[in-house]
C-alpha positions in Angstrom: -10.3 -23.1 21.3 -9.6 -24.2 17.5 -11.8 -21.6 15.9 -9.5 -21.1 13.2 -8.4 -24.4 12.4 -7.5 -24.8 9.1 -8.3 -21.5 8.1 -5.6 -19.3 6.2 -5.8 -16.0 7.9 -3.7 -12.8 6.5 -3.0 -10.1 8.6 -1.6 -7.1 7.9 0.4 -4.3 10.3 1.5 -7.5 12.3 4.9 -6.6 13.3 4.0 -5.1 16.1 1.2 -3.8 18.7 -2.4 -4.9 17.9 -1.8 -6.6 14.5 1.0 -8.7 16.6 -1.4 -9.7 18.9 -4.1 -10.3 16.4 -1.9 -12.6 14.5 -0.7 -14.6 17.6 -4.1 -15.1 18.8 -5.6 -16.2 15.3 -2.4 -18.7 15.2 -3.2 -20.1 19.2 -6.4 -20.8 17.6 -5.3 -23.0 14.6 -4.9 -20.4 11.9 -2.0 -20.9 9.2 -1.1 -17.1 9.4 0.5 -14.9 6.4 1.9 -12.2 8.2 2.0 -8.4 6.0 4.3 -5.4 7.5 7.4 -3.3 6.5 9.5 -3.9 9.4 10.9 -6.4 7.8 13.4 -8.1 10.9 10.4 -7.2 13.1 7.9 -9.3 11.1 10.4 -12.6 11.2 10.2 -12.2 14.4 6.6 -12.3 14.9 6.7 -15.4 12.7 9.6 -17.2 15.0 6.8 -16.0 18.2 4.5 -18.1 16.5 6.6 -21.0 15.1 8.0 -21.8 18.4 4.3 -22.0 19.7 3.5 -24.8 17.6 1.7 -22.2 14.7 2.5 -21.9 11.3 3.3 -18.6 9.6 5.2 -17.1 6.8 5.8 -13.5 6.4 5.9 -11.0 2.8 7.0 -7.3 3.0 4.5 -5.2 1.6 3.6 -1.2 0.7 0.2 -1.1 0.9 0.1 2.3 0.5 0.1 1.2 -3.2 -2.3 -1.1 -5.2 0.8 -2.7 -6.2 2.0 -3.7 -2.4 -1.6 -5.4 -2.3 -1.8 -6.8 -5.2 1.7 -8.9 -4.2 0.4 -9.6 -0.7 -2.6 -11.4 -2.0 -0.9 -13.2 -5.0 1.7 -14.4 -2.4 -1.2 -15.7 -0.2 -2.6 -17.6 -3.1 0.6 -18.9 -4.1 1.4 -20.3 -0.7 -1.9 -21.7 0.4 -4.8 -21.1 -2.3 -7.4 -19.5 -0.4 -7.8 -16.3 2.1 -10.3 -17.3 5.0 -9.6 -14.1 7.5 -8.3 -11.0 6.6 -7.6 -8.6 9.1 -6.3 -5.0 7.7 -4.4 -3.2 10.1 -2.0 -0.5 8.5 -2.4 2.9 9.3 -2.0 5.1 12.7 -1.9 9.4 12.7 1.3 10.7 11.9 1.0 14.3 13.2 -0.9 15.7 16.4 -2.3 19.4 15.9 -5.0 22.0 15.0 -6.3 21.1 11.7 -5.5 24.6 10.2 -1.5 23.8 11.0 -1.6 20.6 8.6 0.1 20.9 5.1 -1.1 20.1 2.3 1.2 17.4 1.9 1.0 16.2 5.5 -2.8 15.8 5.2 -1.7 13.7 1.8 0.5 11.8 3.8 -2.2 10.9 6.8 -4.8 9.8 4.1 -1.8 7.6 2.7 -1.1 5.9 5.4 -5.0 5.1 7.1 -7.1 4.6 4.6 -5.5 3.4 1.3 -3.9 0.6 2.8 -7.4 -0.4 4.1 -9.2 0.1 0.6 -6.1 -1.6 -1.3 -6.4 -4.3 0.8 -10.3 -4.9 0.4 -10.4 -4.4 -3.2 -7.8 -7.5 -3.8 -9.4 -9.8 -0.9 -12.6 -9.2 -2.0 -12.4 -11.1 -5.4 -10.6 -14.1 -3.3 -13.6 -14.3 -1.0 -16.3 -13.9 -3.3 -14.9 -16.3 -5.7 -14.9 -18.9 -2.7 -18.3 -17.9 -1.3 -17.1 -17.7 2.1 -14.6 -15.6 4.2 -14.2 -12.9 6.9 -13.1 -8.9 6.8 -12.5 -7.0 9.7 -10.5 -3.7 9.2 -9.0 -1.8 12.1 -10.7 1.7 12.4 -10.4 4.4 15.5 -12.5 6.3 18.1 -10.6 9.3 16.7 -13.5 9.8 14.4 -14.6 12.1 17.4 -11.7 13.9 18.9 -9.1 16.8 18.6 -6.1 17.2 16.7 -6.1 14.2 14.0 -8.6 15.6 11.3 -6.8 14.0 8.6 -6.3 10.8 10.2 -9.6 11.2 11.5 -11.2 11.3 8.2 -9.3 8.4 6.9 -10.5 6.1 9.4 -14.4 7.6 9.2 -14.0 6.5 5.5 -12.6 2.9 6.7 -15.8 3.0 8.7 -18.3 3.9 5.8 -16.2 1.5 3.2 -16.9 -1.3 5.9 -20.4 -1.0 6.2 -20.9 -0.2 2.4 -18.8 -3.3 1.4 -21.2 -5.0 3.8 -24.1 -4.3 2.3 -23.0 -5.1 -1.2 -21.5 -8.7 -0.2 -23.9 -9.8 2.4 -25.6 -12.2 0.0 -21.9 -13.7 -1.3 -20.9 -15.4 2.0 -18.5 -12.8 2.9 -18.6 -10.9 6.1 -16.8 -7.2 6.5 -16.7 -5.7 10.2 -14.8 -3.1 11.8 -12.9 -3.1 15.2 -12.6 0.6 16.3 -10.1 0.7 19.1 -9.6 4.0 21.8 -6.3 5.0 23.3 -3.7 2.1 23.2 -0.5 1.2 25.3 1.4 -0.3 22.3 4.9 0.3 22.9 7.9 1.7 21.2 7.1 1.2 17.5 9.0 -0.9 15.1 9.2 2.4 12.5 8.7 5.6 13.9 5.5 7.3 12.4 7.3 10.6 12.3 11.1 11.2 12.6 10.7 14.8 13.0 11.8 16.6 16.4 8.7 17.6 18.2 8.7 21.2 18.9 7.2 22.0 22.8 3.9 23.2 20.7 3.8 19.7 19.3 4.2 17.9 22.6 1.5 20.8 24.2 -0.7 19.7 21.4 -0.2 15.7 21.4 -0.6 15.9 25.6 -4.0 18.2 24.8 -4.9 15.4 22.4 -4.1 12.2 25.2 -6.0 14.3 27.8 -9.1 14.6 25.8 -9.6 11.2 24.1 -9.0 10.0 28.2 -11.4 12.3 29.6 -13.6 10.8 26.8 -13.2 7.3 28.0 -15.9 6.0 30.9 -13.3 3.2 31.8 -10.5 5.7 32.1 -7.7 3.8 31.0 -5.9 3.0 27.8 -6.5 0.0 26.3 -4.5 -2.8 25.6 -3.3 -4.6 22.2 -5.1 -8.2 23.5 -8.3 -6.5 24.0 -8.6 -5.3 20.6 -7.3 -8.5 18.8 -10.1 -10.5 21.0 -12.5 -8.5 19.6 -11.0 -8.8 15.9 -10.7 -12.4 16.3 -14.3 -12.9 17.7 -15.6 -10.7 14.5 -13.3 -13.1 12.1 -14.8 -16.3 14.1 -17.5 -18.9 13.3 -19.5 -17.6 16.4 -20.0 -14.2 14.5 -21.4 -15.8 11.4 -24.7 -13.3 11.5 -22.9 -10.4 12.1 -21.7 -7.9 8.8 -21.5 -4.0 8.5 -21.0 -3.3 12.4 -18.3 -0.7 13.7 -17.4 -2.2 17.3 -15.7 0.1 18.8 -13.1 -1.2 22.2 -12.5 1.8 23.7 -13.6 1.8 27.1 -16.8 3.2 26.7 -15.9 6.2 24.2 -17.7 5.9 21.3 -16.3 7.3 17.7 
């Protein structure tokens, strides 16, 4: 399939796990790819996976975390290619496993950091692209851990990616540009290409993170942890053509559990 041909397609998280196999799948399909991450030599690579499949993509390190890290990832977009077709946002994942009441204050500043600034960041300086083109496609990356144990902060940041998707639907749905969320469940992703936490987990923390596997599991119809290419069929069928009447939704690919 060529859904994506001659589209310019951003995605960001794409060094690794489902923004990596998001990004390869959007290139397969004849997307020009600019690829966003922080692992930097982990990135290239992703690129050089692509290059030597025939694709084309370039790669920009970015904070998003920051308005400025977005800002650049956009400008560099326009600079390169002129237009933003797809834009998958990707950043984020939980940092720290445990009872609500255990958090920090600054550990619950750093969860709502990392998952849902980088979504909002991203939107805010896409948006204008799209809208000033009359056409293109959002999907940000939200979680099932909207109903579970242990993640309250993360948990909250990904409710609000949910709201901000649906609520940036409803305001854009007469401009031409789509916004959809992909909500995956428990994921087999690998080792990571930058730890989330560096800390040494205490046998409390691993008690609390196996509690937390156990439940979101039990929780899961299908019984089984998903898988990176599952979730990026379902962001790139959400970015497609084929999904041109489809805005606001929150499709969760979990197995069956719902958020």
């Amino acid at each position: 399939m060529n859904r994506f041909e001659k589209q310019i397609a951003l995605v960001t998280g794409a060094a690794q796990g489902v923004g990596r196999a998001t990004a390869k799948r959007l290139a397969a399909e004849g997307a020009t790819l600019v690829l966003v991450d922080r692992a930097i030599e982990q990135g290239l690579s992703v690129v050089e996976e692509i290059r030597a499949q025939g694709g084309q993509a370039s790669f920009i390190d970015a904070d998003l975390e920051t308005h400025a890290g977005a800002q650049r990832m956009v400008q560099y977009a326009l600079d390169t290619h002129g237009r933003i077709d797809v834009s998958v946002h990707n950043v984020g994942g939980t940092i720290w496993m445990k009872p609500f009441w255990e958090y920090t204050p600054e550990q619950m500043q750093r969860e709502i950091n990392r998952s849902l600034w980088p979504t909002l960041w991203s939107c805010r300086e896409v948006v204008p692209v799209m809208r000033k083109q009359g056409s293109g496609a959002i999907v940000n990356v939200g979680s099932n851990a909207t109903r579970g144990i242990y993640r309250v902060p993360y948990s909250a940041s990904k409710g609000g990616v949910h709201a901000a998707t649906v609520c940036m639907a409803l305001e854009l749905a007469g401009s031409g540009v789509r916004v959809n969320c992909v909500s995956p469940g428990a994921l087999d992703n690998g080792v990571r290409a930058i730890p989330r936490n560096t800390e040494q987990p205490s046998d409390q923390d691993l008690a609390w993170t196996r509690e937390m596997y156990e439940d979101c599991l039990a929780g899961t119809p299908m019984h089984r942890v998903g898988t990176a290419d599952e979730v990026a069929a379902a962001i790139c069928f959400m970015a497609a053509p084929e999904a041109s009447y489809i805005t606001g939704q929150v499709m969760y690919v979990a197995g069956g559990h719902q958020g």
